[in-house]
C-alpha distance (Angstrom), angle and dihedral (degrees) to the residues before:
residue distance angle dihedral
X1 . . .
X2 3.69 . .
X3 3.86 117.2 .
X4 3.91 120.4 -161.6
X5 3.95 131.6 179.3
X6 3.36 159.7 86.2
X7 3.77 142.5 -102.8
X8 3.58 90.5 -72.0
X9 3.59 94.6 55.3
X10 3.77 95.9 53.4
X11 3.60 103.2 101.2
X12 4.22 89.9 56.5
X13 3.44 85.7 42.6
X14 3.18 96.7 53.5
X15 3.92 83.5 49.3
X16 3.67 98.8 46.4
X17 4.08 92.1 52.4
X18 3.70 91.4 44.3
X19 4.35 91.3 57.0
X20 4.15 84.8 49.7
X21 4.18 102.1 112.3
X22 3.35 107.5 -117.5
X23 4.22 110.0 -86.6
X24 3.57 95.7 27.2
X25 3.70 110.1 133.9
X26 3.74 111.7 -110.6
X27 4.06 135.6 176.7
X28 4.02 120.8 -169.6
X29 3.82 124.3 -155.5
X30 3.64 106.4 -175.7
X31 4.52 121.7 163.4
X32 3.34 115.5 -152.7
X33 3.79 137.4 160.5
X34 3.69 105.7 -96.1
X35 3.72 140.4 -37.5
X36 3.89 91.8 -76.0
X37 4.07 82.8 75.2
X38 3.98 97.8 59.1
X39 3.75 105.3 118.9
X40 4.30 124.3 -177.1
X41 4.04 99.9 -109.8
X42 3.86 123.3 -165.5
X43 4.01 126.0 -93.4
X44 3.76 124.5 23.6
X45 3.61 110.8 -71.0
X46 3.66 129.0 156.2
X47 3.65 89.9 -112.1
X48 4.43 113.0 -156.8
X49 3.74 107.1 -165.6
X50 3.75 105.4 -157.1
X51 3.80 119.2 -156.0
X52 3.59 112.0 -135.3
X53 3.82 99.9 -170.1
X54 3.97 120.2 158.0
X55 3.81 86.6 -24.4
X56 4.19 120.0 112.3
X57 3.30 111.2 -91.3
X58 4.32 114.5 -88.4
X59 3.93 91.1 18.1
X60 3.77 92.9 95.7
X61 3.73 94.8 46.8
X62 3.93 94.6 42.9
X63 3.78 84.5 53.9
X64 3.38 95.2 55.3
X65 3.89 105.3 40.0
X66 4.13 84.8 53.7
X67 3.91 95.9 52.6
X68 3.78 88.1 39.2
X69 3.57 126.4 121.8
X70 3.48 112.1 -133.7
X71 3.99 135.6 165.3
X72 3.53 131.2 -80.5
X73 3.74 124.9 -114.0
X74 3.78 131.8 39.4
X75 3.64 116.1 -21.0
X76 3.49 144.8 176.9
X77 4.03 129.9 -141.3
X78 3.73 135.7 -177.2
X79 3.22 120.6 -154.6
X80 4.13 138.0 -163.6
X81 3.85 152.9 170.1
X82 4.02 127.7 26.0
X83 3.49 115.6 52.4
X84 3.17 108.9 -136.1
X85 3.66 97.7 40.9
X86 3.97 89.1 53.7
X87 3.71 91.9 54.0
X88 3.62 96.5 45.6
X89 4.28 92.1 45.2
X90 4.10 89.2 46.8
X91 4.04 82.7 49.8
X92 3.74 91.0 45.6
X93 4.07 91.4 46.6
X94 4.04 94.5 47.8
X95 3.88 98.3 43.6
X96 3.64 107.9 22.4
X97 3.83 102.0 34.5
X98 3.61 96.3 25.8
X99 4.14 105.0 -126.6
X100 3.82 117.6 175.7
X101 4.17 99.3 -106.2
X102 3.85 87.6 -131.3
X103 3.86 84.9 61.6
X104 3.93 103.6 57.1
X105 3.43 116.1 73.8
X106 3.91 102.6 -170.2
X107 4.61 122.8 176.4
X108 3.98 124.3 174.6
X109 3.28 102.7 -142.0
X110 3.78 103.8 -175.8
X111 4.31 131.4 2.7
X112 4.01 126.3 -129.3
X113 3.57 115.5 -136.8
């Protein structure tokens, strides 16, 4: 399982990583402002706290889920908050990484400006 968002996501995510069975492999990719942000969240996902910093808002976290490393074989991702950055990371995950479209559940919760 594939987590994506930012700080205005973190209440689902918290949600979504807390209804993970126990054991089942999980990765987190969650943007936020600084360090000062971090917060514990629920299950045992490999959580990757991206720094936002002077940087638009989603450009951090796009950068990092394309470099990232993830597993082979099927997967499933989530994905929440800016717009524009969800559409383009659900875009990335079908044609770049090769996800089954029935298996990425992707909302824009908010737009920049």
């Amino acid at each position: 399982h594939l987590v994506i968002g930012d700080e205005s996501a973190l209440p689902a995510v918290a949600t979504v990583l807390a209804a993970l069975p126990g054991g089942v492999p999980a990765v987190a990719y969650l943007e936020i402002a600084d360090a000062g942000e971090e917060q514990e969240l629920p299950g045992g996902a490999g959580v990757h706290w991206v720094y936002r910093g002077d940087r638009a808002a989603g450009e951090p976290l796009a950068d990092a889920v394309r470099t990232a490393s993830l597993p082979a074989g099927r997967g499933q991702a989530w994905l929440a908050g800016e717009s524009a950055c969800v559409r383009d990371l659900r875009r990335h995950l079908l044609d770049d990484r090769g996800l089954d479209r029935r298996a990425v559940y992707a909302t824009g919760y908010w737009r920049a400006r």
